[in-house]
C-alpha positions as CSV (number, residue, x, y, z in Angstrom):
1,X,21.9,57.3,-29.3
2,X,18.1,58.1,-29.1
3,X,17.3,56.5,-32.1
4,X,18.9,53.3,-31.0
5,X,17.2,53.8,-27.8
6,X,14.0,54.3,-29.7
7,X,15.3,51.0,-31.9
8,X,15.5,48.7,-28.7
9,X,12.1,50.3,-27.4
10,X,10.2,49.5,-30.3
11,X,11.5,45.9,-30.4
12,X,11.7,44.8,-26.9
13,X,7.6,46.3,-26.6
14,X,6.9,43.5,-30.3
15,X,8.9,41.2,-28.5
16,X,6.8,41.0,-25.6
17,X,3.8,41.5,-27.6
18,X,4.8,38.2,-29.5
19,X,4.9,36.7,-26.3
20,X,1.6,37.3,-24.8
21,X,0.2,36.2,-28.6
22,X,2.3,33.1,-28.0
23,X,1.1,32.7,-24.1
24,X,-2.6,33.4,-25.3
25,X,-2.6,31.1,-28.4
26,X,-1.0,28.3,-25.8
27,X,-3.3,29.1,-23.1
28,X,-6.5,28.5,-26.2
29,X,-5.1,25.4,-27.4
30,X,-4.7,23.8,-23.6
31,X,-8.5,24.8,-23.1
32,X,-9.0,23.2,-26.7
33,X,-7.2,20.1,-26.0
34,X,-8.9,19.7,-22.8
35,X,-12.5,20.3,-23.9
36,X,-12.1,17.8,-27.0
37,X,-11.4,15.4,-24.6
38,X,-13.6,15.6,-22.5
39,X,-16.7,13.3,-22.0
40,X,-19.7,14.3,-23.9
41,X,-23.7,13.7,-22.3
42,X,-25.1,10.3,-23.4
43,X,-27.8,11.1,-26.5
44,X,-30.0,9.0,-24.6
45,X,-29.9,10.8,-21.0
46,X,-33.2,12.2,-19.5
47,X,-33.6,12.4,-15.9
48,X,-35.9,10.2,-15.4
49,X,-36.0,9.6,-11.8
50,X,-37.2,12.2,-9.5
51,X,-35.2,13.0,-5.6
52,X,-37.3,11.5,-2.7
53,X,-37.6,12.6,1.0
54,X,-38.4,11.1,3.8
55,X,-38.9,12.3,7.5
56,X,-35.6,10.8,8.5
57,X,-33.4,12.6,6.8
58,X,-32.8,9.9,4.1
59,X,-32.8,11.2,0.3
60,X,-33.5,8.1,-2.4
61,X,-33.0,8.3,-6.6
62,X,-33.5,5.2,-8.7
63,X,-31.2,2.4,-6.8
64,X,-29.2,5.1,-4.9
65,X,-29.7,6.7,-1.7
66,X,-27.8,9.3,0.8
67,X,-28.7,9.3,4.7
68,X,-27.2,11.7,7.2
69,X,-26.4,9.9,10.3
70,X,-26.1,10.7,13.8
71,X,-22.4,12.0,13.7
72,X,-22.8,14.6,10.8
73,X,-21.7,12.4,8.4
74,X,-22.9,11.7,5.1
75,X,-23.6,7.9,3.8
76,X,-24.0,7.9,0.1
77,X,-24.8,4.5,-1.2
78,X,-24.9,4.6,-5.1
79,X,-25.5,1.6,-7.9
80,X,-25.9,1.4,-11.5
81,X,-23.3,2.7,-14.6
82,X,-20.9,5.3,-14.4
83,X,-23.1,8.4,-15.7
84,X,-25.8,7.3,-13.7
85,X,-24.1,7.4,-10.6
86,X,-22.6,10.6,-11.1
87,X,-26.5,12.3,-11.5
88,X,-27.3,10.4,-8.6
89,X,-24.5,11.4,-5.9
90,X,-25.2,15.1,-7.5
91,X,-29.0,14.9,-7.0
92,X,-28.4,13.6,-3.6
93,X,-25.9,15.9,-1.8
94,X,-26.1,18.8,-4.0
95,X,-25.9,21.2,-1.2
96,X,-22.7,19.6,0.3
97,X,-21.2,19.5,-3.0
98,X,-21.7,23.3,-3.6
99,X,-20.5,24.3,-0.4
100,X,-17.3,22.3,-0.6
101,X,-17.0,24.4,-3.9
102,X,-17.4,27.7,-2.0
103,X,-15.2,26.7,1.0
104,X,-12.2,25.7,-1.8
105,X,-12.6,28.8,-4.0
106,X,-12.8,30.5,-0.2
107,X,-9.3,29.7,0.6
108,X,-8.1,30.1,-2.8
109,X,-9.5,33.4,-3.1
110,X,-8.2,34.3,0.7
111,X,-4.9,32.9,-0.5
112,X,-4.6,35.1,-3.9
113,X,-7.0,38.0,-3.2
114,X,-5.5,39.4,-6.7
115,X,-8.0,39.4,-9.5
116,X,-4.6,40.0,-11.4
117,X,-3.3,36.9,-10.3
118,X,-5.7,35.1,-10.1
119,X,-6.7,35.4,-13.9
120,X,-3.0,34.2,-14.2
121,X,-3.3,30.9,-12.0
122,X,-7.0,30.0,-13.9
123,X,-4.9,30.2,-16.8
124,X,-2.2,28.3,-15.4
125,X,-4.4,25.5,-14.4
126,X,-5.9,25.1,-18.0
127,X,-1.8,24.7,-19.2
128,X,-0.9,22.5,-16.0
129,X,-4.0,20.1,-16.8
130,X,-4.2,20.1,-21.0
131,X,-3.9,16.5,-21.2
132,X,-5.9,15.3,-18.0
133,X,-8.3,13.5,-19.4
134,X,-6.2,11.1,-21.2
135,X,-5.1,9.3,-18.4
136,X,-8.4,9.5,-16.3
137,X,-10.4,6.4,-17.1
138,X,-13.8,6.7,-19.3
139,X,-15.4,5.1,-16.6
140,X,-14.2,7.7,-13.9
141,X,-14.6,10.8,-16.6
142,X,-18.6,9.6,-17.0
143,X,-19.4,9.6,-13.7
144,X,-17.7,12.9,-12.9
145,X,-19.5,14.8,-15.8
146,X,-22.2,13.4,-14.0
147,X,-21.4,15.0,-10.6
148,X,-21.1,18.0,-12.6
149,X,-24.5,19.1,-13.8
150,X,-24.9,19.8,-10.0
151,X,-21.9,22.2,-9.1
152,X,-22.8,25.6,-9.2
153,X,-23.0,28.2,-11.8
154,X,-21.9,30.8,-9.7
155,X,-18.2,29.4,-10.4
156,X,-18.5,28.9,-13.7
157,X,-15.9,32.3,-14.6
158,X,-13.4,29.7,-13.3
159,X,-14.1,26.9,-16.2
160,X,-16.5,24.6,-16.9
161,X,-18.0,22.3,-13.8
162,X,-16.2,19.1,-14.8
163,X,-12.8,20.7,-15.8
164,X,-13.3,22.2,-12.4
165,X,-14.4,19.0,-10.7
166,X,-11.1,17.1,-12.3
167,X,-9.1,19.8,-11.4
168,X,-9.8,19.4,-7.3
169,X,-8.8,15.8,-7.6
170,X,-5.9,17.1,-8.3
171,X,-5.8,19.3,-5.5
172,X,-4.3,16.9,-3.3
173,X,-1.6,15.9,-5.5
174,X,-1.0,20.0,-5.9
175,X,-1.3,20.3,-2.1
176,X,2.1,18.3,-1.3
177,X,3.9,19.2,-4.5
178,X,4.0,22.6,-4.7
179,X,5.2,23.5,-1.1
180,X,5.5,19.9,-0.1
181,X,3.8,22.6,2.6
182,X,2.4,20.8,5.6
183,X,-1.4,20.1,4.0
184,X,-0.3,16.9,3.7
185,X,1.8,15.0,6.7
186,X,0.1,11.5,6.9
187,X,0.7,8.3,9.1
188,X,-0.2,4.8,8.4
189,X,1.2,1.2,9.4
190,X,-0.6,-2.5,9.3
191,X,0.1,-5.9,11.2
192,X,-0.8,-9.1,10.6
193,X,0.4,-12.7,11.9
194,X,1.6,-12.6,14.9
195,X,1.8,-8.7,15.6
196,X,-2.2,-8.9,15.9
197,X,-4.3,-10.6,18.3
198,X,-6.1,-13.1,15.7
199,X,-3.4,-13.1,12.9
200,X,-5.6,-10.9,9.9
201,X,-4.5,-7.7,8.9
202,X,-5.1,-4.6,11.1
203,X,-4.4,-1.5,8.8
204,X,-4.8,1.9,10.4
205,X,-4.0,5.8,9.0
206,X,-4.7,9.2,10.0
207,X,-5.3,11.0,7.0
208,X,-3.8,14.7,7.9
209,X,-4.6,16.9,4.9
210,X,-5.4,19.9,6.6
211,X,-7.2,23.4,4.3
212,X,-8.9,25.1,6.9
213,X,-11.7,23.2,9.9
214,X,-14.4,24.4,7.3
215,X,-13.1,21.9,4.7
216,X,-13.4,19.2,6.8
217,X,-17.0,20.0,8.4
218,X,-18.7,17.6,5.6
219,X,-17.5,14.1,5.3
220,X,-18.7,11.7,3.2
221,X,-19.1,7.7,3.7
222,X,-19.4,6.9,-0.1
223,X,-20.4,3.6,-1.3
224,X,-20.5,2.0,-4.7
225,X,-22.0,-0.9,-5.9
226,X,-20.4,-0.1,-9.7
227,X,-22.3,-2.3,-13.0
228,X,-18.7,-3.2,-13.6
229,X,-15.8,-3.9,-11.0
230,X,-15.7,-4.2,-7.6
231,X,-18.0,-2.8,-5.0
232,X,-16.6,-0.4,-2.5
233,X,-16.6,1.9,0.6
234,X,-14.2,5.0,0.9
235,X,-14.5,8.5,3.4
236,X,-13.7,11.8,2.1
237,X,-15.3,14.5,1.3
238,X,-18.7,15.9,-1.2
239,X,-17.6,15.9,-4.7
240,X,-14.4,13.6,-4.5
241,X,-15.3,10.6,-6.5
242,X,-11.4,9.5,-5.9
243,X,-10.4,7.6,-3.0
244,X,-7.7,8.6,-0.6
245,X,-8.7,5.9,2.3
246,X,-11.1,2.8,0.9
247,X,-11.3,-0.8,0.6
248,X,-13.6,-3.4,-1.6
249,X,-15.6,-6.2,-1.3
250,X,-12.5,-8.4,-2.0
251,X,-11.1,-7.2,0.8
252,X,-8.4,-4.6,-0.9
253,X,-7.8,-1.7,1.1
254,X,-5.8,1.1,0.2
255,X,-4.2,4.1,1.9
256,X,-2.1,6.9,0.3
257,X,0.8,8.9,1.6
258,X,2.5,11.9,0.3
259,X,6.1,12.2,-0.3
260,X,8.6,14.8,-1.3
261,X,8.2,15.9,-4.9
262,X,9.4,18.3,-7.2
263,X,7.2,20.5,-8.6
264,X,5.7,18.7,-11.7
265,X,4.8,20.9,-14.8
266,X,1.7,19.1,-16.1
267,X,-1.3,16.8,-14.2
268,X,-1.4,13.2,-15.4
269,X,-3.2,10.8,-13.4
270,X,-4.5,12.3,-9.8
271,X,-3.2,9.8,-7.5
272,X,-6.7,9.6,-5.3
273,X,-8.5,8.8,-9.0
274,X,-5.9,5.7,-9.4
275,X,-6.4,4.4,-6.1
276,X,-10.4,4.5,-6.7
277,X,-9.6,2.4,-9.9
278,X,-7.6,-0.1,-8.1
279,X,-10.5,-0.7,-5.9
280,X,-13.0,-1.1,-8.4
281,X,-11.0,-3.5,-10.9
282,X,-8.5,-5.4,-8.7
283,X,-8.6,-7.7,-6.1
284,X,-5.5,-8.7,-4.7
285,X,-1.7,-7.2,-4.5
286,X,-0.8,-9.3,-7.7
287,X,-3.4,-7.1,-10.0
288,X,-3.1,-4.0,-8.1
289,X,0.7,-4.0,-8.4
290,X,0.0,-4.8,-12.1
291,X,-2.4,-1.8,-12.9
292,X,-0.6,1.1,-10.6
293,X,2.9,0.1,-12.6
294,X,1.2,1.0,-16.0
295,X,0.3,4.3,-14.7
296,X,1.3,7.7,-14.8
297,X,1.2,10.2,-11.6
298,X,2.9,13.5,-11.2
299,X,3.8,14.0,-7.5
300,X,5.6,10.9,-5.5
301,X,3.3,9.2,-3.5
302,X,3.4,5.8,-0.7
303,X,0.3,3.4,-1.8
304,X,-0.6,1.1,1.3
305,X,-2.6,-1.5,0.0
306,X,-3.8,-5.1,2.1
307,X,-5.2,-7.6,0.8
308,X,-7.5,-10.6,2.5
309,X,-6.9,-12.8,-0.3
310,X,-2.9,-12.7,0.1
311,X,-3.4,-11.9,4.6
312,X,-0.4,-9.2,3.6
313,X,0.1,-5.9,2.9
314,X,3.1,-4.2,0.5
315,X,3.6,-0.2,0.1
316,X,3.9,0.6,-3.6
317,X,6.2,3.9,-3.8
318,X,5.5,6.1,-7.0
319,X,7.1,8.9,-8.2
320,X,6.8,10.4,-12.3
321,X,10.1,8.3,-13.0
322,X,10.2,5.3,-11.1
323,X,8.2,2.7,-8.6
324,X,9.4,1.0,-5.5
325,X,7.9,-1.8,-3.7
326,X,8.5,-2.2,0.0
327,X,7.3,-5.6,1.9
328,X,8.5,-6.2,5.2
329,X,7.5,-9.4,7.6
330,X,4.0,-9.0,9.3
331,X,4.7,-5.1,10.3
332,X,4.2,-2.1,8.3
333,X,4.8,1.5,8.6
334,X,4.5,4.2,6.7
335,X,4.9,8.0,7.3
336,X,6.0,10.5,4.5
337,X,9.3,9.5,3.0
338,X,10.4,5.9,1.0
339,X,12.1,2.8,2.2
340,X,12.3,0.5,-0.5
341,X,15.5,-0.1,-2.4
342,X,14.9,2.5,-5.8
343,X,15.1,5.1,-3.5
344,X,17.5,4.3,-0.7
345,X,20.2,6.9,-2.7
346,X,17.6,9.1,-4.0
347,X,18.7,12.9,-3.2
348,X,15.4,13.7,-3.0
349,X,14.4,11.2,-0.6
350,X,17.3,11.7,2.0
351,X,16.6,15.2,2.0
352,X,12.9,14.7,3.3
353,X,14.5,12.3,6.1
354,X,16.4,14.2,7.1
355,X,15.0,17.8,6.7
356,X,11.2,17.0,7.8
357,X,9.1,15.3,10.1
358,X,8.6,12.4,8.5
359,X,11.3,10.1,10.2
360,X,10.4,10.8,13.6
361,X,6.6,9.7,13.3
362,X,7.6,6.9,12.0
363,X,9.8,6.1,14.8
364,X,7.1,7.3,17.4
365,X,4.6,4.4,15.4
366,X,7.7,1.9,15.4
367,X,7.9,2.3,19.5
368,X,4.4,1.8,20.0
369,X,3.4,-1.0,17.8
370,X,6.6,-2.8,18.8
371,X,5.4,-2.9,22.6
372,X,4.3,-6.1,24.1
373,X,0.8,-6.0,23.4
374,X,-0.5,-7.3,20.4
375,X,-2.6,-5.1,18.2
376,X,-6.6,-5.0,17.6
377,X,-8.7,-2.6,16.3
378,X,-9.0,-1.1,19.4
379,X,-5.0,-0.8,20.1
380,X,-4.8,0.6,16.4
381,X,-6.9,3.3,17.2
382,X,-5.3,4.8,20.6
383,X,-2.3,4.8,18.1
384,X,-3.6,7.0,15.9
385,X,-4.7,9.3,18.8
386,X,-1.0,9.1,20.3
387,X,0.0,12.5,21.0
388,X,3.2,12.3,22.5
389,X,6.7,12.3,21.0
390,X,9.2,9.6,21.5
391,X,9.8,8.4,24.9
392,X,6.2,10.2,25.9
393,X,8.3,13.5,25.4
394,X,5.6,16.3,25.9
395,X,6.0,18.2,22.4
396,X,3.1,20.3,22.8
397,X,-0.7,20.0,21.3
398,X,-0.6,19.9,17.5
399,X,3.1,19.1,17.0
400,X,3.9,18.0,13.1
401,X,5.8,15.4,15.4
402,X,2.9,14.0,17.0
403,X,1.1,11.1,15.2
404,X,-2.0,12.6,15.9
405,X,-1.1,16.5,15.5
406,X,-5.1,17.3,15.9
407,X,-5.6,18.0,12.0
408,X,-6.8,14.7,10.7
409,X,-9.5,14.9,8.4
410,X,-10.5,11.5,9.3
411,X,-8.9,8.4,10.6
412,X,-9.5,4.7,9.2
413,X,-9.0,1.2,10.5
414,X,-9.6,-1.4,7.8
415,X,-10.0,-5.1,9.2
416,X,-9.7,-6.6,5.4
417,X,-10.7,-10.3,6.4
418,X,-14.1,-9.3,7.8
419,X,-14.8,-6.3,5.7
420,X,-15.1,-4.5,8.4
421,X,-14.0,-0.4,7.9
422,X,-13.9,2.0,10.9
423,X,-14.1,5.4,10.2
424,X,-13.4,8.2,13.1
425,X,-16.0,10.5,13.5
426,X,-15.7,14.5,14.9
427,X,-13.5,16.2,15.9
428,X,-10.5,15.0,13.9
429,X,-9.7,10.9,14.8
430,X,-11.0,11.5,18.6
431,X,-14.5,10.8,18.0
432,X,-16.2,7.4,18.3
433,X,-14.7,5.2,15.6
434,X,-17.8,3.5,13.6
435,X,-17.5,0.7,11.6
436,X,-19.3,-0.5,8.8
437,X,-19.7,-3.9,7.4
438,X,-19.2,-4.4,3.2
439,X,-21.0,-7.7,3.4
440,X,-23.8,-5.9,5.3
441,X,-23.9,-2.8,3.0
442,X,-24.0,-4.6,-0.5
443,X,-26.2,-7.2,0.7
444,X,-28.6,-4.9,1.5
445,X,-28.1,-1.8,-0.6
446,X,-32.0,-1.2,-1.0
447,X,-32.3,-0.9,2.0
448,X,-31.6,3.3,2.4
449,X,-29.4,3.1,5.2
450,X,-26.1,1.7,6.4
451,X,-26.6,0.9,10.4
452,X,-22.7,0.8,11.8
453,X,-22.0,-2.5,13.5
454,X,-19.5,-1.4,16.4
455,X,-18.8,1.5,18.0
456,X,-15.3,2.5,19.5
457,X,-15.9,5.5,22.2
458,X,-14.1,8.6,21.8
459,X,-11.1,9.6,23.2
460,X,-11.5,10.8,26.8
461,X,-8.8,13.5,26.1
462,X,-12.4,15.7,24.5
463,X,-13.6,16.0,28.3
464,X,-10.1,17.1,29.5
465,X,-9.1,20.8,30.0
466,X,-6.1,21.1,27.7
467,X,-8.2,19.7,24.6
468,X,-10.7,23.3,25.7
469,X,-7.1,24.7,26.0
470,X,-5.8,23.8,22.7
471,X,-8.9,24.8,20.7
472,X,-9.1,28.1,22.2
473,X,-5.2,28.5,21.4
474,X,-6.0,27.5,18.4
475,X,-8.6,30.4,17.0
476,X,-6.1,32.9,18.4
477,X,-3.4,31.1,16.6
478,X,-5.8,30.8,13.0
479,X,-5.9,34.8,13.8
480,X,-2.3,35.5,14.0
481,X,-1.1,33.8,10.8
482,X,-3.9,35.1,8.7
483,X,-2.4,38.5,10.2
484,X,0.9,37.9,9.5
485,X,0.3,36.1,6.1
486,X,-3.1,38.4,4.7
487,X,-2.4,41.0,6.4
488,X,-5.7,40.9,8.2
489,X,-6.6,43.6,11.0
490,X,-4.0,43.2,13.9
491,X,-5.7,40.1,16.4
492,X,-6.5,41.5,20.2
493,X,-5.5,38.6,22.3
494,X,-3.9,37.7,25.8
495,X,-0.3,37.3,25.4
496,X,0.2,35.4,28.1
497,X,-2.4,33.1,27.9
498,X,-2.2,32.0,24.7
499,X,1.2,30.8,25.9
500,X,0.1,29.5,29.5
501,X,-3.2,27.8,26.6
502,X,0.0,25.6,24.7
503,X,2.8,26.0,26.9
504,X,5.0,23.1,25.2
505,X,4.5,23.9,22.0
506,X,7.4,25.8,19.4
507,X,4.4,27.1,17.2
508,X,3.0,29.4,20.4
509,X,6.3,31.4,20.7
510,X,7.1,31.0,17.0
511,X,4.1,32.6,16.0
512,X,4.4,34.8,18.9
513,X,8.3,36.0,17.4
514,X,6.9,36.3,13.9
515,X,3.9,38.5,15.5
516,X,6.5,40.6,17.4
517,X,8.8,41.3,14.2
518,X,6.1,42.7,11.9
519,X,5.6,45.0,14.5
520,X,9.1,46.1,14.7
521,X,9.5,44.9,18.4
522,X,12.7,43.5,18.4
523,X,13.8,42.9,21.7
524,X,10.6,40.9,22.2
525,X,11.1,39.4,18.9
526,X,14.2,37.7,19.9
527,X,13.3,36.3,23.2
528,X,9.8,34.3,21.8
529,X,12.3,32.8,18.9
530,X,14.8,32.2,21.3
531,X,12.8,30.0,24.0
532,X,10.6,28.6,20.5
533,X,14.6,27.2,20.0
534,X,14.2,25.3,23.1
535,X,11.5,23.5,22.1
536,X,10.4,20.4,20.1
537,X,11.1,21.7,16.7
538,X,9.3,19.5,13.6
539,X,12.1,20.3,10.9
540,X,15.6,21.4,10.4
541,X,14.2,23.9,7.7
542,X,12.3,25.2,10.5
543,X,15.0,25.4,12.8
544,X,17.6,27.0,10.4
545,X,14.6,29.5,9.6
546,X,14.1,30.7,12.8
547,X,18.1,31.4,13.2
548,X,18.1,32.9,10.3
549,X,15.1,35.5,12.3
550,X,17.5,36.0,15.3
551,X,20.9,36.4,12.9
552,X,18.5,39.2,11.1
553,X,17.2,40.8,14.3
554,X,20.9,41.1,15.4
């Protein structure tokens, strides 16, 4: 008996040394395979141009220029080939871009504090992105290994800056896919004809991917004036040369929305990297329709896209395996799940309708933009800040529900026939709305800044008490998940106030059950899940969840 005992040791510890060979000699050839293809620095590059200051807070190299305007936010105007560009946004906003970096790897690191496991993810990523760069455009790749020479070295043990750059565009595809987790929970919808006020296209979205208020303290107005394609204007953030909310001189604008995926096993094309290529080499739904069908993506994803040549707009619906389109007359809307006919019997898809929140914001956009009054930009934009739930039901501050959940990165309204693009500025979309004028920016690109047009004032809710209410409930509520997900020192707060703070929300007794249970306090446990029960619950999952706590406290 020992010897076979000494038999099975001996082979069990080869077989699992054979399989860490096999895991390191696969994990080798993915960082092979994505290093050979990877762009290489023109022979002829020297940096020839030198960064320029000025008193106003406006940076110039070569042809391209970055200005930070009144609001915070950064407008990065930027001309010539690929490469060049890339040098120039680096030279330009270095800082920003850096500290994006940290505040990523921040969460990342506050997410996985194990060096253990995180060795193990960095090695993940190189398997999960091996074959990258063959679907990213040369065009895109060039100008990103330009961005690159101006990330920092301090992350370098990670992998090299433009693996690492490509890798983030991918973070947003990741973001959705992997927990299909709530980073992502987006609302869009256009009108055109009769539905708006002068008949042109009126296309709105709140773009709700939400890693932490530090990730969202830069934003970026980036503007590109390409030496082949399309000029055009997007808003995101420093370092994202992809496009999640944009529009071109043609008039094309483009919104993207996630949808329920499964998790996918290797990166192809990032989606915000395909909707920056639609921009810059299409110009109507005809040729954009064209060039996203011979794509590949990995996660599912809803493609808004107007067009002032066509007045219309269509949503292109995307998965890995198939593509949908969806047109519907003069009215649009879009939340987080598919409508066109692929997908009508898709397992997946009937499980996000009826499982998430999707559904009802859609419905909550549907009641609004189907009232009597016709819709301008101005109208558009009070829909975005809508923070009610259907029928004006109070659903407390920051409800999934809610199309305005007080998350939102940004908000946009695109006016396609006049070029016009209006951007919220802070906090979230209840800030004055800007807009900025195409025809006005790449007429006059030399010109080192990009004056705004209009201005839409912000939301009168920022001098009420209950917005002071919800950001205060707010920081005590960041506090209590990082306790009960890091394990971070035990928060010191007012009980009853943080409920009296959000009264009508099921996240303050939630938390506020979860809180109670780590701490073994049943009894109190049961009544905060209980009354949470009550409330305006976002999800069945979330629903059956919470039983689930009150069948275990039992």
């Amino acid at each position: 008996m020992r010897k076979i005992l000494v038999i099975i040791l001996k082979w069990s510890t080869a077989l699992i040394i054979f399989v860490l060979i096999f895991i390191f000699g696969l994990v080798q050839f993915s960082k092979y395979k994505l290093h050979s293809t990877s762009p290489h620095f023109p022979s002829e590059y020297k940096e020839m141009n030198s960064l320029i200051k000025d008193n106003n807070r406006v940076y110039s190299y070569g042809k391209s220029w970055a200005n930070k305007n009144e609001y915070g936010l950064w407008e990065v105007y930027l001309e010539g080939g690929a490469f060049e560009r890339g040098v120039a946004y680096g030279n330009l906003i270095e800082g920003p871009v850096q500290y994006q970096e940290e505040v990523f790897v921040n969460s990342i690191n506050k997410i996985v504090p194990s060096k253990v496991y995180q060795w193990f993810l960095k090695n993940l990523i190189y398997l999960f992105h091996a074959d990258i760069n063959n679907y990213v455009s040369e065009e895109l790749k060039n100008e990103i290994l330009g961005v690159s020479l101006f990330f920092s070295d301090e992350y370098d043990f990670i992998g090299k800056k433009y693996m690492r750059i490509l890798a983030y565009h991918a973070a947003h595809d990741l973001g959705h896919a992997l927990n299909n987790y709530s980073l992502v929970g987006c609302t869009s919808f256009s009108a055109w004809g009769e539905n708006t006020k002068d008949g042109d296209i009126i296309h709105a979205r709140n773009f709700d991917f939400y890693f932490g208020d530090e990730f969202a303290e830069e934003k970026v107005i980036l503007m590109l004036k390409p030496d082949s394609g399309y000029a055009l204007i997007s808003y995101s953030w420093p370092g994202m040369m992809g496009v999640v909310s944009g529009m071109n001189e043609k008039g094309l604008a483009v919104t993207i929305n996630a949808s329920m995926s499964e998790p996918p096993t290797s990166a192809s094309l990032p989606i915000s990297i395909l909707v920056r290529e639609v921009l810059q080499f299409t110009k109507n739904l005809n040729e954009a329709r064209n060039y996203i069908s011979e794509k590949e993506i990995f996660v599912s994803e809803s493609i808004m896209i107007s067009s002032a040549l066509d007045n219309k707009t269509i949503i292109i619906e995307k998965t890995p395996e198939k593509q949908g389109v969806f047109e519907s007359n003069e009215l649009l809307i879009c939340s987080n799940h598919f409508q066109s006919v692929p997908f009508i019997n898709d397992s997946i898809n009937i499980r996000n309708i009826k499982k998430t929140d999707s559904k009802y914001r859609f419905n909550r956009v549907a009641d609004l933009v189907n009232q009597k009054e016709t819709i301008d930009v101005k109208r558009a934009i009070t829909i975005l800040r809508d923070k009610q739930g259907e029928a004006e039901a109070n659903i407390g501050l920051g409800n999934p529900h809610a199309i305005n959940q007080l998350l939102a990165h940004h908000g946009v309204v695109f006016e396609p026939s006049k070029l016009n693009m209006w951007v919220s500025t802070p906090p979230y979309q209840m800030g004055d709305f800007i807009c900025y004028n195409l025809d006005s920016i790449f007429s006059n690109g030399n010109n080192t800044t990009a004056n705004f047009i209009q201005i839409i004032e912000k939301d009168s809710f920022l001098f009420h008490q209950d917005y002071h209410n919800f950001e205060q409930w707010k920081e005590t509520k960041n506090k209590i998940t990082d306790y009960l997900l890091f394990n971070t020192n035990k928060p010191v707060f007012d009980i009853e106030q943080f409920i009296q703070l959000n009264a009508s929300s099921y996240s303050t007794y939630y938390l506020l059950g979860r809180y109670y249970l780590k701490q073994s306090k049943r009894a109190e446990a049961r009544k905060m899940f209980k009354i949470s029960l009550t409330k305006d619950l976002p999800s069945q999952s979330l629903k059956n969840e919470i039983k689930n706590c009150l069948t275990g406290i039992k």
